[in-house]
C-alpha positions in Angstrom: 6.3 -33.8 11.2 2.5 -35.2 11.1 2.8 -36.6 14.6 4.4 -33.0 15.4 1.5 -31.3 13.7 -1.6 -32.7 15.4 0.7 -32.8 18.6 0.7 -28.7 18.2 -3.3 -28.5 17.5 -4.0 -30.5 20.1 -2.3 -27.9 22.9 -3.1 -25.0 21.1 -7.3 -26.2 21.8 -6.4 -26.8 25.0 -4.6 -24.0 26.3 -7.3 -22.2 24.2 -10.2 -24.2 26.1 -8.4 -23.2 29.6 -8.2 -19.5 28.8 -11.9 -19.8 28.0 -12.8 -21.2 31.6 -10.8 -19.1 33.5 -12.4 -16.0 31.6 -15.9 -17.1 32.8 -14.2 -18.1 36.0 -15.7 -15.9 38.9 -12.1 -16.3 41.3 -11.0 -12.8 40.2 -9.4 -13.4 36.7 -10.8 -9.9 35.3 -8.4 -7.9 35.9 -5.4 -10.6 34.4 -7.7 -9.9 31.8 -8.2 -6.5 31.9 -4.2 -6.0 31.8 -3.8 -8.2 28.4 -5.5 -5.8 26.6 -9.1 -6.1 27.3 -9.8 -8.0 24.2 -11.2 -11.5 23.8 -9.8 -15.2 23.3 -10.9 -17.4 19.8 -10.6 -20.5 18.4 -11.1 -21.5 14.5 -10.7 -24.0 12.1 -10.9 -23.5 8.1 -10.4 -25.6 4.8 -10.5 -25.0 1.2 -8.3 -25.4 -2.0 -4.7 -25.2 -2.2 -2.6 -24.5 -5.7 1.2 -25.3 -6.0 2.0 -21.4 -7.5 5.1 -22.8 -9.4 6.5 -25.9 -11.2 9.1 -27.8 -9.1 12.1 -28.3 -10.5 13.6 -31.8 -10.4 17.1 -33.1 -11.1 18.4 -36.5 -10.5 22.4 -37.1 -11.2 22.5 -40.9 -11.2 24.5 -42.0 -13.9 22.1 -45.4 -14.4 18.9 -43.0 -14.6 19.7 -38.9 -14.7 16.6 -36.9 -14.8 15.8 -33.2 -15.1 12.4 -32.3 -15.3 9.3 -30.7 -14.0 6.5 -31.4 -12.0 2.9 -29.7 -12.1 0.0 -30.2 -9.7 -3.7 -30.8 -9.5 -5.4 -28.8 -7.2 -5.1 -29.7 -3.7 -6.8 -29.0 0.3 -5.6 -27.0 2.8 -7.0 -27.7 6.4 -6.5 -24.9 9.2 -6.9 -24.4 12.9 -6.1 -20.8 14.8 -6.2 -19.9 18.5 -5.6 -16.3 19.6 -6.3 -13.4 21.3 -8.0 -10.2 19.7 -7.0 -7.0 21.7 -9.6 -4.2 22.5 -7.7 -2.2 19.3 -8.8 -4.1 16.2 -5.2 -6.3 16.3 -5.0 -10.2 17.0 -2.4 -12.7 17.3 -2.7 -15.8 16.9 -1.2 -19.6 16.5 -2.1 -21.3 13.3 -1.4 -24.7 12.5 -2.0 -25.9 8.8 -2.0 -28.8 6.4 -1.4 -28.4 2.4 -1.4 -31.2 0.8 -1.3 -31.9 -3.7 -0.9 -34.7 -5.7 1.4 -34.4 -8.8 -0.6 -34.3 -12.0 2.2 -34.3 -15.0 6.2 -34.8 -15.5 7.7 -32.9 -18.2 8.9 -35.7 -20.5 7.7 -38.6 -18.6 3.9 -38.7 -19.0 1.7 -39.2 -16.1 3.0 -38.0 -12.6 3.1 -40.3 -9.4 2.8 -39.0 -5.9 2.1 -35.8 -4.3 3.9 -32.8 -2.0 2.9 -31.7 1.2 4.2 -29.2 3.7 2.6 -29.2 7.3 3.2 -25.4 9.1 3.1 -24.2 12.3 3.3 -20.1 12.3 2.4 -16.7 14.2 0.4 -14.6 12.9 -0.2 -10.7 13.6 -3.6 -9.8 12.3 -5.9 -6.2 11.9 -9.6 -5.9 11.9 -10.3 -2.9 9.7 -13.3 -1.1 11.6 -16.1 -0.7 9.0 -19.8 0.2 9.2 -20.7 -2.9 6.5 -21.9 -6.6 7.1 -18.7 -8.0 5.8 -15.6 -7.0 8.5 -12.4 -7.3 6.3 -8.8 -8.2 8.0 -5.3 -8.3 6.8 -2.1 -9.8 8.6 1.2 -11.7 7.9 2.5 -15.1 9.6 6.0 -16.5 10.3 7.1 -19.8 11.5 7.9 -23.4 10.5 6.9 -25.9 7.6 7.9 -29.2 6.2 8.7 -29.6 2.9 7.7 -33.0 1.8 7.8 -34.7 -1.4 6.2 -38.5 -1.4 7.7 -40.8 -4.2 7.6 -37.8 -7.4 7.9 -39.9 -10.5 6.4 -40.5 -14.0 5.6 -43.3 -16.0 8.4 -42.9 -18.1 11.1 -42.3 -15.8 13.8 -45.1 -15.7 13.3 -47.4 -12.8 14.0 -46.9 -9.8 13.6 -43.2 -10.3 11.8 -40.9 -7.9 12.3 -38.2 -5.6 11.2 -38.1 -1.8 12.2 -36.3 1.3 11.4 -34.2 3.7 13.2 -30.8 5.1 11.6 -28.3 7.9 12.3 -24.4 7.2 11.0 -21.1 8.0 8.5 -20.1 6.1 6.4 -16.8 5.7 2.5 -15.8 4.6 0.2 -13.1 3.7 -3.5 -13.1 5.2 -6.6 -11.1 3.8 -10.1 -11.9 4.2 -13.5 -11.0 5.3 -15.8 -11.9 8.6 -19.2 -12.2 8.8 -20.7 -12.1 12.6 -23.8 -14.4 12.8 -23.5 -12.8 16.3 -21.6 -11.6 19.2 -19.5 -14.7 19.5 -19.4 -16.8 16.0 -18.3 -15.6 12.8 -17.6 -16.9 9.5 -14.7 -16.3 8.0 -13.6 -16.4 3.7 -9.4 -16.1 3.7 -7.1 -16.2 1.2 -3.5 -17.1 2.1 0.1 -16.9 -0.1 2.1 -19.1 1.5 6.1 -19.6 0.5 8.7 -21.9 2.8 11.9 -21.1 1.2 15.4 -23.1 0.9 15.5 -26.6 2.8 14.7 -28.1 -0.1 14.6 -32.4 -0.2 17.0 -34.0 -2.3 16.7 -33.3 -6.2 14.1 -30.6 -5.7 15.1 -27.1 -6.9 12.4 -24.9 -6.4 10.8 -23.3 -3.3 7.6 -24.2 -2.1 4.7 -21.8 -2.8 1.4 -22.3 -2.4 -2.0 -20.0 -2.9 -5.3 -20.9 -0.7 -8.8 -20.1 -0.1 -10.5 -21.3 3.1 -14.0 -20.9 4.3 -13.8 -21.4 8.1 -15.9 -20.8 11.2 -14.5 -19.0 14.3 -15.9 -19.0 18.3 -15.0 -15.7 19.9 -15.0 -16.6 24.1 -17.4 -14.1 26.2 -19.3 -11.0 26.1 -18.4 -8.6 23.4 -15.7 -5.5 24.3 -17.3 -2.4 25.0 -15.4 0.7 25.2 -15.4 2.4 27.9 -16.2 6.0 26.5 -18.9 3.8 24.5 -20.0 2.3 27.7 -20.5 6.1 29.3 -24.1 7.2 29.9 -24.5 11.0 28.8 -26.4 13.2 30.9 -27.2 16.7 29.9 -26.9 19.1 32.6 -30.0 20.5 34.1 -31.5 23.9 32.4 -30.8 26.8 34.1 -33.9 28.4 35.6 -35.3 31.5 33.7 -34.4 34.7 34.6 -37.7 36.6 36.5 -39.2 39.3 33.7 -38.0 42.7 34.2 -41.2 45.1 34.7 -41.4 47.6 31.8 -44.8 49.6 33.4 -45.4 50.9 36.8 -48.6 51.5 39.1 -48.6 54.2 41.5 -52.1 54.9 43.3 -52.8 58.5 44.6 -54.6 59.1 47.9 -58.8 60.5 46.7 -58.0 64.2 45.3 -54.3 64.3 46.5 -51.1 64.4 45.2 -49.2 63.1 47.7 -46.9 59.9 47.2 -48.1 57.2 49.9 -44.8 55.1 51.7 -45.8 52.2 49.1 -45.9 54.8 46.1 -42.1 56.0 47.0 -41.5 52.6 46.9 -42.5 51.8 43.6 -41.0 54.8 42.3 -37.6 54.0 43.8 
């Protein structure tokens, strides 16, 4: 599943890299562009701490050494890298590949714990800016797709030798995304996420519990190209020219009398009509 893993993060960069070039790419791309939504391609990569959310059940039948116990966890690293496309709208979709990874810490029973549980994922997730007027953009969004299950040589001290449990099952698995961006400018932001993780059934042999994990990354993310502008955004407003005043209507008239007559003159009708 490892070899699978970095197999899957290596042709999401570059399929990510290409989409990047053939953006900037002067041979007429636009409008392919245009017609996916007028948004903009991203890459990103995270990491932080990863927490087992719940004891893992272990049960071993073996009539020379039966066990039935539980194992807890220390805390543990998640590493993360996305690709995906953010539409003009505020959604994204993207491919994120991930690596959880937490070494056993105590066996009911048995003392000290031995070895460690991982789970490698591959999933799709839908995401939504939420459009604010603050520094801090916040986002939520859910993911499905694959995961390993893997448990590496689980024992304790105490356990009768040869006793351990180890395997590794792939499943569907599901998680819930919220976070927060902060835009150092138009194309890189930083990102703080929290994830709740869960790849159900599939489990390896003498494991009965589902995997669940809880995660906080701090991450980085490259948004290719100019910013989107909307287009009513983008419009220029100009006011319409003022309509020209009205000429005064004359409230007193002049009419000029011929010396010691009363007789209208042609430009005294005038006036007077």
């Amino acid at each position: 599943m490892r070899k699978n893993f970095w197999s899957l993060a290596g042709l999401t960069a570059s399929l990510l890299a290409g989409s990047a070039i053939a953006q900037t790419s002067p041979s007429g791309s636009d409008s392919w562009f245009d017609g996916f939504g007028g948004g903009q391609w991203y890459v990103g990569g995270s990491a932080g701490g990863n927490w087992v959310g719940r004891h893992t059940k272990l049960e071993r039948f073996d009539l020379s050494s039966p066990v039935r116990t539980k194992a807890t966890y220390d805390d543990g690293f998640i590493g993360s890298l996305v690709g995906g496309y953010a539409f003009a709208d505020g959604f994204r979709l993207q491919l994120d590949v991930a690596d959880r990874y937490n070494q056993v810490d105590q066996i009911y029973g048995f003392g000290q714990g031995r070895g460690s549980t991982r789970s490698y994922a591959a999933t799709i997730d839908g995401l939504y800016d939420i459009p604010v007027d603050f520094a801090l953009k916040p986002y939520v969004g859910v993911g499905v797709g694959v995961a390993s299950y893997n448990t590496d040589h689980i024992r304790g001290d105490g356990m009768p030798y040869p006793a351990y449990f180890g395997g590794d099952r792939t499943g569907v698995a599901v998680q819930g995304i919220a976070g927060v961006a902060y835009n150092i400018d138009d194309n890189i932001a930083l990102t703080l996420e929290y994830r709740y993780f869960v790849r159900p059934g599939a489990h390896p042999t003498g494991v009965n519990t589902d995997y669940q994990a809880n995660s906080a990354l701090l991450g980085v993310r490259y948004t290719f190209g100019a910013p989107v502008v909307h287009e009513e955004a983008a419009r220029t407003y100009t006011p319409a020219p003022a309509a020209a005043p009205a000429p005064a209507v004359p409230r007193n008239y002049l009419v000029f009398f011929d010396f010691n007559k009363s007789d209208l003159t042609p430009d005294a009708r005038g006036i007077v009509d």
